[in-house]
N, C-alpha and C positions, 0 to 999 in steps of 0.2 A: 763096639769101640770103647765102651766107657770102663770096662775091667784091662783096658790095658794101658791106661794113663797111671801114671805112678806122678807124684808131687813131691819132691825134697822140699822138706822147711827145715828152718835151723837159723837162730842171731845169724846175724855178720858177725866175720871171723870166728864162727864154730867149726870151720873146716867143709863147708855143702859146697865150695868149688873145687877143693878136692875132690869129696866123694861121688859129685859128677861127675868130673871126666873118669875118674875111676869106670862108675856103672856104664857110661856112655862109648868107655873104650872097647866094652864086648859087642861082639857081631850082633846077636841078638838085641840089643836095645840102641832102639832110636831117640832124638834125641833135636830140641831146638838148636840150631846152629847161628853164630854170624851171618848166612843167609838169609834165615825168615828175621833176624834181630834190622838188616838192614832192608829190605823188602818183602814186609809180612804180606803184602796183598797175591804173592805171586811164589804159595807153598810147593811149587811141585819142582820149586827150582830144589827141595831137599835131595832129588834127585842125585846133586851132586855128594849127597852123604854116603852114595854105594863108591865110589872110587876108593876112600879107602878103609872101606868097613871092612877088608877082611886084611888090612895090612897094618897089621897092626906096629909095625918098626914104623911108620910114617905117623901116626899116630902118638905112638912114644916119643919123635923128635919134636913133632911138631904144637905137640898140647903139654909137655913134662921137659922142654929143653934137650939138647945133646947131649946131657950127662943121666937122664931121666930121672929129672930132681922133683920129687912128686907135690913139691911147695912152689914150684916154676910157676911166679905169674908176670912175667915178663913179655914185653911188647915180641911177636914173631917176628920172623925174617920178612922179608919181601916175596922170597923164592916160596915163602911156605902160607904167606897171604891167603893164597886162593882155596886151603884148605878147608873144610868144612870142622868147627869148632865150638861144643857146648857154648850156647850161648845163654845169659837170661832171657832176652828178648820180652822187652818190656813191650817194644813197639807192637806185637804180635795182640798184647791183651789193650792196648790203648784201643787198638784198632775194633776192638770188642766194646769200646769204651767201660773198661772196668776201672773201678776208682782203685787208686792205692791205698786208700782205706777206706772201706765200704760203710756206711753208717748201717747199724744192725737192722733197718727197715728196708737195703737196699735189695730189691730185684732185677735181677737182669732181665731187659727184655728178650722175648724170642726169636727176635729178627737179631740178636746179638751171640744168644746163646748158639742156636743154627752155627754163625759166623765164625763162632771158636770153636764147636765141635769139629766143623768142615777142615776148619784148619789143622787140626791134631790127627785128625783123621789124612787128611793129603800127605802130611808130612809123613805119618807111620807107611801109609804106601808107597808114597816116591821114594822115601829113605830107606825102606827095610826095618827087618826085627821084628820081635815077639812082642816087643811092650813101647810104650814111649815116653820117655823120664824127663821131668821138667824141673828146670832149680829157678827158685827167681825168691829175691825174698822178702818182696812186697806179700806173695801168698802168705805168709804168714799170718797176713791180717784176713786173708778171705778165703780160709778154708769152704764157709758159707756159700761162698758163690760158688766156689769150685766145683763143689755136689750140685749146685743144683744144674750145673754144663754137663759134669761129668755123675751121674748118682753113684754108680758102681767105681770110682776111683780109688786109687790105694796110696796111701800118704806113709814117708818114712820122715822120721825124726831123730835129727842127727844133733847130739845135746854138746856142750862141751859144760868147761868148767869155766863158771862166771869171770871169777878172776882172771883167768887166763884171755876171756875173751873182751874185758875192758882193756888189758894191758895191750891186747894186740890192737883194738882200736886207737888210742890216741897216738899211735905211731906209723898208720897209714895216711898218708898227701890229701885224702877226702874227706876224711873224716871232722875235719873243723867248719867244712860250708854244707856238711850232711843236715839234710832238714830232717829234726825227729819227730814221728810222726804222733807221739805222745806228748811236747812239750811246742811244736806251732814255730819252733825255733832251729838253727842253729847251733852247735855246740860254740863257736864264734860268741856268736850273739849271746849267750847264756852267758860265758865267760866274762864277757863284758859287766854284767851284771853282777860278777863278783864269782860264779858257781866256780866251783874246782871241776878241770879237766876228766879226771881221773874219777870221781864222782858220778859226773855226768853219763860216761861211760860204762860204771856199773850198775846204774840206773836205766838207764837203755836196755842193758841182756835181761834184766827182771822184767822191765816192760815190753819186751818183744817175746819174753818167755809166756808171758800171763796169755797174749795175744795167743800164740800155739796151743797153750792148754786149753783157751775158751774155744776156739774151731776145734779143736781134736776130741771135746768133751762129749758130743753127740754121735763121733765114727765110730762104727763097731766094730769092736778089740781086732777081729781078723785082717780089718782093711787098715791097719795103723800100725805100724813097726819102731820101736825107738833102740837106735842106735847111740852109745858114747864114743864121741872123737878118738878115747883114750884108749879104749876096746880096738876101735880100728887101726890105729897104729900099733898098737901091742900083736892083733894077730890079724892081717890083713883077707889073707885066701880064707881064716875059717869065716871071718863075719861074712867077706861080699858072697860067698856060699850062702849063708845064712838069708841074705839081702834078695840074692836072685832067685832062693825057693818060694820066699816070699812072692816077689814082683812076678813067678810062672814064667824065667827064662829057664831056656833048654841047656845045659850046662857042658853035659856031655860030648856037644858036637864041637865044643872049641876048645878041646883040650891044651891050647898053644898062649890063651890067654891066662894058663897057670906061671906059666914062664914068663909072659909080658910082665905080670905083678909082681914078681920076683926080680925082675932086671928094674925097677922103677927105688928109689932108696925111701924108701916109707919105714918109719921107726917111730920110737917114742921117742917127745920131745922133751926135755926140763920148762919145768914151767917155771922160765926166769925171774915173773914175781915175785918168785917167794926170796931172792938172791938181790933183786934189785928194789922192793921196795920197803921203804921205814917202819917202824912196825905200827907209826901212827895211820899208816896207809893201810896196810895192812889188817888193822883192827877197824878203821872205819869199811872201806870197803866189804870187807865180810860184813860187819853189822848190817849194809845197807844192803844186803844179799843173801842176809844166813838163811831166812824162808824156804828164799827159791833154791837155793846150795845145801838146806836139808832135806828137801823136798825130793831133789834128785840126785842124793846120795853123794854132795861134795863134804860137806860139813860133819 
């Protein structure tokens, strides 16, 4: 079981709910849904993940909208509710009681570890596929733990560009009552105290970057794949090629999922900071990020 859990980590708004349903849309890979997110004690209901794992037009409507706008994160219909749909599902690892940030002494117990195996395990059978892909991105903080559930696990890392992904946080509805898990606060609450929005925010991708690097600093090279957001949208079908040989899906038997990726409008994006923000913004923000933005080749 343990070589075929794959782990998406990656900031918020690097694009890892993209590249989810992306990976999650091929027949081959299974994948947490809104199911075990709202009833993790009872995995077999993933069951419901085979109705439309080979349909893939239900799939395009119902996870990328009716125009297959591959940025679609908009509330579903009613009629499409019952769908099965990448989920995080945090509930699934509460239920394992895994902290969302593990202190480096933590161990999971084995009457826990057992619990979350079983579960990844039920779901790849009830649901189908080759492999079983998980995005959730509290893992970011407990690569740790994840080896020691899963030891043969494979982890991809999907990077973007800092700036681009402060600029898209303080313009999401959550992000102001988001508690960070490096600063015990609030972006709210911090502001109060004077900090700049926009600061805060690119302070957060440095520290949630450092996090990935410290878990992914002991995987070895083969079980660790780093993907750029910008890569992916420039050439879609070569990377999730790239992506799937990695993760050991069979490629070959669903030759219709070339076509699904092609009907979906995935392109590169302007990164409107650089148009929308002052150059004092501009200059701070880089300074407080040029490390991690030379580090993986923004800068």
């Amino acid at each position: 079981m343990d070589d075929k859990v794959v782990f998406l980590l990656g900031s918020g708004r690097s694009g890892t709910t993209l590249l989810y349903k992306l990976l999650a849309a091929h027949p081959g890979v299974g994948y947490l849904s809104n199911y075990q997110s709202r009833v993790p004690a009872l995995p077999s209901l993933a069951a419901m993940h085979r109705v439309p794992r080979n349909l893939l037009g239900m799939k395009r409507r119902a996870w990328f909208g009716g125009q297959g706008n591959a940025y679609f994160e908009g509330r579903r219909s009613w009629s499409q509710f019952w769908i099965p749909a990448p989920a995080e599902a945090e509930s699934v690892f509460e239920r394992a009681n895994v902290p969302h940030t593990p202190a480096d002494s933590f161990v999971l117990d084995e009457r826990n570890v057992q619990r979350l195996r079983d579960t990844f395990g039920s779901v790849l059978q009830y649901g189908g596929g080759d492999v079983l892909v998980c995005k959730r991105t509290a893992n970011n903080r407990r690569v740790r733990v994840l080896r020691q559930v899963f030891p043969r696990c494979k982890f991809i890392h999907l990077v973007r560009d800092g700036r681009s992904v402060a600029d898209s946080l303080v313009r999401v509805g959550w992000w102001s009552d988001h508690q960070l898990f490096w600063a015990g606060k609030t972006p709210r609450e911090l502001k109060a105290e004077g900090a700049n929005d926009l600061h805060i925010a690119a302070r957060n991708w440095v520290e949630g970057m450092r996090q990935i690097e410290q878990g992914l600093r002991h995987v070895e090279p083969d079980m660790r794949y780093t993907l750029h957001y910008e890569q992916l949208l420039a050439a879609p079908h070569a990377e999730l090629r790239k992506l799937f040989q990695f993760m050991g899906v069979n490629t070959s038997v669903h030759p219709e999922y070339e076509d699904f990726i092609s009907s979906l409008s995935i392109r590169p994006v302007e990164a409107s900071w650089r148009r929308k923000w002052s150059a004092v913004d501009c200059e701070t923000v880089t300074a407080l990020q040029r490390d991690m933005l030379s580090r993986w080749g923004y800068a």
